[in-house]
C-alpha positions in Angstrom: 0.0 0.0 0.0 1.7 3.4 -1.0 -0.7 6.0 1.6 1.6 7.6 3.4 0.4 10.1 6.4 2.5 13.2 5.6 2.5 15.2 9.0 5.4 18.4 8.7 4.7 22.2 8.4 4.3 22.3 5.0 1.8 19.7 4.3 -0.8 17.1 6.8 -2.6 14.8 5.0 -2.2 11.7 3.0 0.4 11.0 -0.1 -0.7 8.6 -2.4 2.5 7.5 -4.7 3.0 4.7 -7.2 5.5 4.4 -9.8 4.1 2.7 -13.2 6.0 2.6 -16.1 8.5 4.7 -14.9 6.3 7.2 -14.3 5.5 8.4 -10.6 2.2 9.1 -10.0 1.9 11.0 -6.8 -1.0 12.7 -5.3 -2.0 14.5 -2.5 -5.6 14.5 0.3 -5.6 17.2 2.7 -6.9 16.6 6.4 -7.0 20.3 6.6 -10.5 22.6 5.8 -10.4 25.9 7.1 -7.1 26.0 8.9 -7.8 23.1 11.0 -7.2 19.8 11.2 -9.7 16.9 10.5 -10.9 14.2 13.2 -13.1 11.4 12.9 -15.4 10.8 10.4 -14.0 13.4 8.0 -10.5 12.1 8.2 -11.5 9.0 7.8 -13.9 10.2 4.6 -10.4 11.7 3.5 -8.4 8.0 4.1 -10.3 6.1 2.2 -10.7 8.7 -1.0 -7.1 8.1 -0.7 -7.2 4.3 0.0 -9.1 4.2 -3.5 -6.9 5.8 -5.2 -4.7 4.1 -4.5 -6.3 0.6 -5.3 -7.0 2.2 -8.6 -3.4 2.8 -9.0 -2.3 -0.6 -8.2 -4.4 -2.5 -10.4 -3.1 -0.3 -13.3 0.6 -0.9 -11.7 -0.5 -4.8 -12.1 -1.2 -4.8 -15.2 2.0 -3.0 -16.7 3.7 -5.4 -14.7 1.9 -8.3 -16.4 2.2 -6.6 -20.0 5.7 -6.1 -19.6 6.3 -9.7 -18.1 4.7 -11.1 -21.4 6.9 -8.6 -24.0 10.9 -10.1 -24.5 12.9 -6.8 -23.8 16.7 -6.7 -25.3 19.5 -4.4 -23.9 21.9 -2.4 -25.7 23.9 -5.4 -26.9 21.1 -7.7 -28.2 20.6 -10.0 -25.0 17.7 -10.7 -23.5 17.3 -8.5 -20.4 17.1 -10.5 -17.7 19.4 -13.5 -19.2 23.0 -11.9 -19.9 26.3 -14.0 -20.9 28.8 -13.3 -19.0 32.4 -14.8 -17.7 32.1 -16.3 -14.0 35.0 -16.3 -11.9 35.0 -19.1 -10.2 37.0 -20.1 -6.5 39.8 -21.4 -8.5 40.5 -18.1 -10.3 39.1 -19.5 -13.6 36.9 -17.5 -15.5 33.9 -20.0 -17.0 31.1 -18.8 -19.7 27.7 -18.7 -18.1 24.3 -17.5 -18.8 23.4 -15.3 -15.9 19.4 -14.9 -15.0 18.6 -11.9 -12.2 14.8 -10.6 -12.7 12.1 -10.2 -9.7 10.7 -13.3 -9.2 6.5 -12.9 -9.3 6.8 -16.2 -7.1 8.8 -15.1 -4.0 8.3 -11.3 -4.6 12.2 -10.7 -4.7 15.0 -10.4 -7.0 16.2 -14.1 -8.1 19.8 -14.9 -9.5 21.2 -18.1 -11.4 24.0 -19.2 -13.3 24.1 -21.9 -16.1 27.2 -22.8 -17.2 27.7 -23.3 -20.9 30.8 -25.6 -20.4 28.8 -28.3 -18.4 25.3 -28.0 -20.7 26.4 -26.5 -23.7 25.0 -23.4 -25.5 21.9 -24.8 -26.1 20.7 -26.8 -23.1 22.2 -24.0 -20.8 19.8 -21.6 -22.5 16.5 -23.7 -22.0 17.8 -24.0 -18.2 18.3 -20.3 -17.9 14.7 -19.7 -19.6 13.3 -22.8 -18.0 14.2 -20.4 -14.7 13.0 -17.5 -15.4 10.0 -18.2 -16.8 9.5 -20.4 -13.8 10.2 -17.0 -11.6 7.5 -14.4 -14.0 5.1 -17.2 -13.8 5.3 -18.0 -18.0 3.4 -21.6 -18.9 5.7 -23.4 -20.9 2.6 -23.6 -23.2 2.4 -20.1 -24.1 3.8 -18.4 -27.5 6.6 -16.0 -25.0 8.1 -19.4 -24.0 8.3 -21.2 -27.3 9.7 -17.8 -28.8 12.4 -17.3 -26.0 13.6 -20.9 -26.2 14.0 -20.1 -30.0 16.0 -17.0 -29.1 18.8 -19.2 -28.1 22.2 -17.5 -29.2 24.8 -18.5 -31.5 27.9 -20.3 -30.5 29.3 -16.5 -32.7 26.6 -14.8 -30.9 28.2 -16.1 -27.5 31.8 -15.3 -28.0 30.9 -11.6 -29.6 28.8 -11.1 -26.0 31.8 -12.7 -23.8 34.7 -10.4 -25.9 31.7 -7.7 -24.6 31.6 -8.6 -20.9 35.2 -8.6 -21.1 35.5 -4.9 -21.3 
């Protein structure tokens, strides 16, 4: 819930603030009229023209969340945001190829990180690990059309080394 109880010489009242799309929406419920403060009824009156704003707000934060989680997004360098080859150092000072997934996981509520390596499953099977994850993590049936294209987005053995010789910089 994003009410907040603004209380400080400026401003008393309620701030209602959501950011959706990168945008912020933010607005403002005074518990003022006439100079004075509001009690009781009237500030409760106040709360919930807030509280459903708010709701209103969240559903449409939802839903961009939900659009977005259905669209494949690329970064700068053609990878699939969210699923990045990189080089691993490992414990022995090694540095290994690996498809790295970080997103926020719709299941746990928090940001979720993996590595597949490509020397143990190969370009190919590493990938359908790494999208087996995070379409396991933004809730994506492995029936739907997002799934079947990302599994087809698998890169290119030249694809891989153009994106390592990239993380290397």
């Amino acid at each position: 819930m994003s009410v907040e109880l603004l209380d400080n010489p400026r401003f008393f009242g309620f701030r209602v603030r959501r950011q959706i799309e990168g945008k912020t929406y933010q607005e403002y419920f005074s518990l003022k009229a006439n100079g004075k403060r509001l009690r009781g009824a009237n500030r409760a009156a106040v709360k919930d023209v807030a509280e459903k704003r708010d709701t209103e707000l969240a559903v449409l934060q939802r839903r961009s969340k939900d659009k977005a989680d259905k669209e494949i997004q690329f970064d700068d360098s053609g990878q699939v945001k969210g699923i990045l080859c990189r080089l691993k150092k490992e414990k022995s000072g090694t540095m290994t190829p690996v498809f790295q997934v970080g997103i926020m996981s719709r299941v746990s509520n928090k940001i979720v990180n993996t590595t597949v390596s490509l020397n143990k499953h190969g370009i190919p099977g590493a990938w359908e690990k790494a999208v087996d994850f995070y379409c396991q993590h933004k809730q994506i049936s492995k029936r739907t059309k997002i799934y079947k294209d990302l599994q087809g987005m698998c890169p290119t053995k030249a694809q891989v080394k153009k994106y390592l010789k990239q993380a290397q910089r």
